[in-house]
Backbone as ProteinMPNN parsed JSONL, in Angstrom:
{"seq_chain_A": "XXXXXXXXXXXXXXXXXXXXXXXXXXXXXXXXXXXXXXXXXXXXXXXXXXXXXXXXXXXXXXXXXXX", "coords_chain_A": {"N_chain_A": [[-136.282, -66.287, 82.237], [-135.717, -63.373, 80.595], [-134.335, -62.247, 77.096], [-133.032, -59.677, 76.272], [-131.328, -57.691, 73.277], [-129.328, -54.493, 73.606], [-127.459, -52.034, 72.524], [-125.593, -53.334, 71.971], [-125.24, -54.814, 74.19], [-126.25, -57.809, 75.975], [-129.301, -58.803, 77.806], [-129.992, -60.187, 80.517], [-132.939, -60.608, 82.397], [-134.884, -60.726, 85.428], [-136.091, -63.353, 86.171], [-136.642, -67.099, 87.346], [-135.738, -68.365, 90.693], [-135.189, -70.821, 92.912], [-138.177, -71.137, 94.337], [-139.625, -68.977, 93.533], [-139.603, -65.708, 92.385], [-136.931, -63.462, 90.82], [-135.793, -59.933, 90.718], [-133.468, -59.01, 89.677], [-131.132, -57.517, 87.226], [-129.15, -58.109, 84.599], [-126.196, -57.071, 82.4], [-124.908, -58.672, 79.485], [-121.227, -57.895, 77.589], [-120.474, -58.372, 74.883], [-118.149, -57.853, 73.633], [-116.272, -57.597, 75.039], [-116.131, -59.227, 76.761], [-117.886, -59.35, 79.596], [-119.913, -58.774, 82.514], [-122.241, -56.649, 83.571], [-123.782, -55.154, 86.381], [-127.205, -53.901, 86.637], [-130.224, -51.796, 87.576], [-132.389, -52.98, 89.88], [-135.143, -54.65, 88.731], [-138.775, -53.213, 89.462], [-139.657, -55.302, 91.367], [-140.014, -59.076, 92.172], [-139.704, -60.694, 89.329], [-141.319, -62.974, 87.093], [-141.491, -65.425, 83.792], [-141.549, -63.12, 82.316], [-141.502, -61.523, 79.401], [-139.048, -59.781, 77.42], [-138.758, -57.052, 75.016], [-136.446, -55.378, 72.501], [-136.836, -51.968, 72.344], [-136.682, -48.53, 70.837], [-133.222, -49.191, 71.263], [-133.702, -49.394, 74.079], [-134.366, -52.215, 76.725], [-137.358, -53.554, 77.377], [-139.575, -54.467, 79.563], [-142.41, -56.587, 79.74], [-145.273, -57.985, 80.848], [-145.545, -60.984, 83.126], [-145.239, -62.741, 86.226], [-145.698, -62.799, 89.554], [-145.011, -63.761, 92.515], [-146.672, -63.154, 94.481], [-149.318, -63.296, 92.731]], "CA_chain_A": [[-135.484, -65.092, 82.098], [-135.724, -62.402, 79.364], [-133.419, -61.73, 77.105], [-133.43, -58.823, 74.678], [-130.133, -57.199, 72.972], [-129.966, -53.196, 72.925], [-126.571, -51.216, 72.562], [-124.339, -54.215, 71.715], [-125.38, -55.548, 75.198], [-127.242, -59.073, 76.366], [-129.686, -58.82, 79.02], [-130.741, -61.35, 81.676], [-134.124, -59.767, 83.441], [-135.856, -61.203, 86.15], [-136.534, -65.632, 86.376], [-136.4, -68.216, 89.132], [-134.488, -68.34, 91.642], [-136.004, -71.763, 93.524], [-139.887, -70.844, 94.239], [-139.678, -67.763, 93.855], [-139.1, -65.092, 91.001], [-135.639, -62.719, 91.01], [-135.442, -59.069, 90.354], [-132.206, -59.106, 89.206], [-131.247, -57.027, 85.54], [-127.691, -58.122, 84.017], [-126.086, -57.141, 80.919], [-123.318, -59.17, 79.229], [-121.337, -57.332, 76.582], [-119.935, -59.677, 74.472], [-116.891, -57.162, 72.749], [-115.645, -57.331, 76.262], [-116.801, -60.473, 77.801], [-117.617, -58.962, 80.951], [-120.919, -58.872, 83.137], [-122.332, -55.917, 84.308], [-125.261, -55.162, 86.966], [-128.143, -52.932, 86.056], [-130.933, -51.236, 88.754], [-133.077, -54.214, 89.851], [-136.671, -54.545, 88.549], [-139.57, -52.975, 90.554], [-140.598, -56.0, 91.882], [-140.008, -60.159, 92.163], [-141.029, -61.463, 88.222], [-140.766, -64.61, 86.127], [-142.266, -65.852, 83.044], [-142.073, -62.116, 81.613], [-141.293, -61.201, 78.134], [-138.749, -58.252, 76.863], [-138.028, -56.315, 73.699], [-135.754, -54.057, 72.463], [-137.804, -50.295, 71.993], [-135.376, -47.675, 70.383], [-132.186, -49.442, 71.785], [-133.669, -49.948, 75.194], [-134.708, -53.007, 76.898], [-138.392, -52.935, 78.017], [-140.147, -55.775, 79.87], [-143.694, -57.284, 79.241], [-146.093, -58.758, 81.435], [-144.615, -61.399, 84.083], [-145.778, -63.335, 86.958], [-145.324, -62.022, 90.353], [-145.291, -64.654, 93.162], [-148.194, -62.919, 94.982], [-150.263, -63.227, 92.103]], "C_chain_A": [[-135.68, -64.556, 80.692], [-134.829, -62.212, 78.817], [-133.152, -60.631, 75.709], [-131.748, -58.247, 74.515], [-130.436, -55.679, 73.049], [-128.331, -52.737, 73.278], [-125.702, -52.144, 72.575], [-124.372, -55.26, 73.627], [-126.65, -56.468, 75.564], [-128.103, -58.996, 77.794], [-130.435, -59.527, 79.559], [-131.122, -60.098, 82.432], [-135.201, -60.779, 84.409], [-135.424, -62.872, 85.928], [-136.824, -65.914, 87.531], [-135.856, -68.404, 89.634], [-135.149, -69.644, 92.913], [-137.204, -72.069, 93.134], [-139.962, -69.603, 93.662], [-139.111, -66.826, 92.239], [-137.56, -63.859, 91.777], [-136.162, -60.919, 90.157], [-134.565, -58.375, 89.59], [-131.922, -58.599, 87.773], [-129.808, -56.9, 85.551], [-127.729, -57.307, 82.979], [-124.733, -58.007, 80.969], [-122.699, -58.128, 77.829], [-120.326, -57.884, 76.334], [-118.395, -59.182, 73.642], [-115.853, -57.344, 73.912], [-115.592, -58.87, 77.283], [-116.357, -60.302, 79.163], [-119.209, -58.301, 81.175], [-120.855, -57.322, 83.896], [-123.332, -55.872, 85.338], [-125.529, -54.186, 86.482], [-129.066, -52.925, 87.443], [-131.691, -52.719, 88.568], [-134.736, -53.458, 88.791], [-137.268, -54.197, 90.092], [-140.053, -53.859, 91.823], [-139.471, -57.52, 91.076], [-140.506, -60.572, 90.707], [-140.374, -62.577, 87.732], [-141.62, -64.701, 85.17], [-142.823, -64.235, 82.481], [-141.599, -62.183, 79.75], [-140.467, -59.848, 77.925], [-138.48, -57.96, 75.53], [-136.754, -55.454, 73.954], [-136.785, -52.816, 71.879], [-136.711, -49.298, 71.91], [-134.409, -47.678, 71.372], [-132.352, -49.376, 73.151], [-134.455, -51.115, 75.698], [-135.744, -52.689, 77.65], [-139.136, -54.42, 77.882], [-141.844, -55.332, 79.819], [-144.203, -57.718, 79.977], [-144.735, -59.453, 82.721], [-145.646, -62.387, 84.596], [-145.041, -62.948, 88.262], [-145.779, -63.536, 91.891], [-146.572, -64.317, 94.269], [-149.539, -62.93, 94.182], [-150.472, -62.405, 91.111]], "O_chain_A": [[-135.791, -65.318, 79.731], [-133.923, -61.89, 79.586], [-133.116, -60.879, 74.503], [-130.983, -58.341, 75.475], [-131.555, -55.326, 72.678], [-127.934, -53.12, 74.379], [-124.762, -51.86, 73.318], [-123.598, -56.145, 73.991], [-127.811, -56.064, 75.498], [-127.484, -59.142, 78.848], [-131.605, -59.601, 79.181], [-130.487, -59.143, 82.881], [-136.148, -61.427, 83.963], [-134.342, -63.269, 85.494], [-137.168, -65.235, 88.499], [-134.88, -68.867, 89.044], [-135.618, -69.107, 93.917], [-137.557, -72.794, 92.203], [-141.086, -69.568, 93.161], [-138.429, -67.266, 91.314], [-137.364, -63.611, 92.966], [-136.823, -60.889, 89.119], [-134.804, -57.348, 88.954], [-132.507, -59.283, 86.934], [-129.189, -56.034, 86.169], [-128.761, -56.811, 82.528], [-123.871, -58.118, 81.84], [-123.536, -57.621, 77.083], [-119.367, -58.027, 77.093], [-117.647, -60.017, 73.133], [-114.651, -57.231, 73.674], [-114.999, -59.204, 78.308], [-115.352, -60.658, 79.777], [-119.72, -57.538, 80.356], [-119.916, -56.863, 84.547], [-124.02, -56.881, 85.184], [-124.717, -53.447, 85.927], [-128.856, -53.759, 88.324], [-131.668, -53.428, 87.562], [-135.117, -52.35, 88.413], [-136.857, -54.488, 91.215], [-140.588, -53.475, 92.863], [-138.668, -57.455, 90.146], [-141.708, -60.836, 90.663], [-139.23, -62.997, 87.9], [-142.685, -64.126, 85.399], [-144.006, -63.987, 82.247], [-141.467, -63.265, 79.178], [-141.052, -58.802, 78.205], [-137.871, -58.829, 74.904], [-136.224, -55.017, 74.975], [-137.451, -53.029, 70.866], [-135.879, -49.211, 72.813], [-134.336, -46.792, 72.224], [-131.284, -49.288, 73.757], [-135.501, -51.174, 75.052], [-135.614, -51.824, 78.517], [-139.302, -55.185, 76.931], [-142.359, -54.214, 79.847], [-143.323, -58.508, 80.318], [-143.674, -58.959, 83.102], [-146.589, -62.836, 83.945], [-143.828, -62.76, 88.176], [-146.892, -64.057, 91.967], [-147.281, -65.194, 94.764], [-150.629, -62.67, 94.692], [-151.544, -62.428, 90.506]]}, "name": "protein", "num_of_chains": 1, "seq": "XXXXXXXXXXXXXXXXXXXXXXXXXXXXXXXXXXXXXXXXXXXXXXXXXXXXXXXXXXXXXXXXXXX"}
């Protein structure tokens, strides 16, 4: 799982979920301690990488269980 900071919020992107990779894009925001959801990722990834890029979170590479 990825986890980059951008606007005072923590974000879990994508991992493992068994075999298999997750779509899945949290934020936590820690002034609040309270979980939000975010739009999924395009696609199944794991083993990606994110930044922060002017205060937004922007994923990197991956691994996609089809290859």
């Amino acid at each position: 799982m990825a986890n980059p900071v951008a606007g005072g919020v923590i974000y879990g992107i994508g991992g493992l979920t068994g075999d298999t990779g997750t779509a899945k894009v949290e934020g936590f925001e820690p002034a609040s301690r309270s979980w939000k959801e975010e739009p999924d990722l395009p696609l199944p990834l794991h083993h990606a990488m994110a930044v922060t890029f002017q205060d937004n979170p922007v994923v990197l590479g991956g691994w996609t269980a089809e290859g």
